[in-house]
C-alpha positions in Angstrom: -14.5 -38.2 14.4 -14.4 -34.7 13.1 -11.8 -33.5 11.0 -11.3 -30.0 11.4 -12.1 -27.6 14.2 -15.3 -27.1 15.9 -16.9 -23.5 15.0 -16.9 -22.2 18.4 -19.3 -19.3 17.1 -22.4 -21.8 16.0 -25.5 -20.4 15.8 -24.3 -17.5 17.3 -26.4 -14.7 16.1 -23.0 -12.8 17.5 -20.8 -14.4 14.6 -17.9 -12.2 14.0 -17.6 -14.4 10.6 -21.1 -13.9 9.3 -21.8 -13.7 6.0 -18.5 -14.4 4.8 -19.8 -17.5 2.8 -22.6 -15.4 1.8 -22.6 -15.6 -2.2 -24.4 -11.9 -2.4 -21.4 -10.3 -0.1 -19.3 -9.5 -3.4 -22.1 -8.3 -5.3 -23.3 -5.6 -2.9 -20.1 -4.1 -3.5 -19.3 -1.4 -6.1 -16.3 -1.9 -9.0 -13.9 0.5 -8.7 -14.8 3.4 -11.1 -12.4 4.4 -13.8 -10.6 7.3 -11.6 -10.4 4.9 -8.5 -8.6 2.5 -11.0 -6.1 5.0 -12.1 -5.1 6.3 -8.5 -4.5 2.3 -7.8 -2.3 2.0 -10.6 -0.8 5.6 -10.2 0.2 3.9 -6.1 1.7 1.2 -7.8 3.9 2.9 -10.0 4.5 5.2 -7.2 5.4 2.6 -4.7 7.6 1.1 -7.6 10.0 4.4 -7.0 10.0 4.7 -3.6 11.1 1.4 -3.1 14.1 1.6 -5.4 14.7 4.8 -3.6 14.2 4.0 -0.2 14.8 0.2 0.6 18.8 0.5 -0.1 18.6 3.3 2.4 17.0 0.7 5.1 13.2 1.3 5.0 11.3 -1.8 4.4 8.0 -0.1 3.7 5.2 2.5 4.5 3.1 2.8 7.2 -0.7 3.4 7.0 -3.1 5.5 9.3 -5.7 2.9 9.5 -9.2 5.0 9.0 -11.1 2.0 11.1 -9.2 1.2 14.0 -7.1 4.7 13.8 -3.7 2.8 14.1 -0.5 2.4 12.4 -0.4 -0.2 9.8 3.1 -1.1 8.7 3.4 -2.7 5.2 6.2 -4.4 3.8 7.0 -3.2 -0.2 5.3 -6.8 -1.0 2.6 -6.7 1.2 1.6 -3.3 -0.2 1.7 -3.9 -3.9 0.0 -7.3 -3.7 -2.7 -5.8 -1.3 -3.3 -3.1 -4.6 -2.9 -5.4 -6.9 -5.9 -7.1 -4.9 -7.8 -4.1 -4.4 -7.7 -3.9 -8.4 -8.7 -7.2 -9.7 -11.3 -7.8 -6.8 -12.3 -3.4 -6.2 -12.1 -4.1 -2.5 -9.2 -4.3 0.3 -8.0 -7.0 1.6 -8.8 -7.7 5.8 -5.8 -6.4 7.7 -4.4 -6.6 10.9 -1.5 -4.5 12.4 2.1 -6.1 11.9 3.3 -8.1 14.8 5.6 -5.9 17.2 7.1 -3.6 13.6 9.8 -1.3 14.1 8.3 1.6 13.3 12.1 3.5 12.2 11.9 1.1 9.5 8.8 2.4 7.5 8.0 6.1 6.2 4.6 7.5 5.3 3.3 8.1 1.5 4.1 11.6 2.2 7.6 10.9 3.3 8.3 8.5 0.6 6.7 10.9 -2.2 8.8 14.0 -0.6 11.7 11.8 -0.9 11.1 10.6 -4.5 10.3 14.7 -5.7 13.4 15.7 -3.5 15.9 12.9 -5.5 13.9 14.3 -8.5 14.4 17.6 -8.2 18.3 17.5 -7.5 18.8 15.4 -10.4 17.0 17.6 -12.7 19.1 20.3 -10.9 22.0 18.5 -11.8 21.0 18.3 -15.6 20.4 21.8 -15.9 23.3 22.9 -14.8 25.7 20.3 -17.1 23.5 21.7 -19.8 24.0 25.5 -18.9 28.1 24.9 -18.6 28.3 23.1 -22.0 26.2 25.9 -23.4 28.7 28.5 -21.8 31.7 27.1 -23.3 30.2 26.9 -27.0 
């Protein structure tokens, strides 16, 4: 009696999990060079902000334009920093697969998030400036 489940794929030349077990499939890839490091981390601190920014507003995450299947991937704040925290210790993605039935008025785009984060930015450094220039006017 077997244990676990029968490979339906078995010597299927077809095998959509090929070379998975394939000790040389991590080696063929490329670390991530130095500037690809950096823009990793840079996401993560970015993704930090927006999250304290945006998730007390209601928007549980971003959402992705998927360059290989050219759809929306929504990612929880989790999902996405332990997916680059993944991409950095092993320099490559993680498989995906698009959320199950997300509501898309939940999530924002990097763009969106990073417009937000200058915008919040910006007024608050607005804000400084002009405290600064009333104490200077009454000195």
């Amino acid at each position: 009696m077997q244990d676990e489940p029968i490979d339906p794929f078995t010597g299927d030349p077809a095998d959509p999990a090929a070379g998975l077990d394939d000790p040389d499939r991590d080696s063929s890839l490329d670390p991530l060079t130095d500037v690809e490091r950096q823009d990793v981390l840079e996401d993560l601190a970015d993704l930090e902000i927006y999250q304290a920014l945006l998730a007390p507003i209601g928007v549980r995450g971003l959402v992705i334009e998927c360059e290989d299947c050219r759809e929306p991937h929504y990612f929880d704040w989790d999902l996405l920093r332990g997916n680059l925290r993944h991409l950095l210790s092993s320099g490559r993605p993680r498989v995906h697969e698009p959320a199950f039935d997300p509501d898309p008025d939940h999530y924002v785009t990097w763009d969106y998030a990073r417009g937000y984060a200058d915008g919040v930015h910006d007024t608050l450094s607005e804000g400084t400036e002009d405290s600064e220039d009333e104490a200077a006017s009454r000195d």
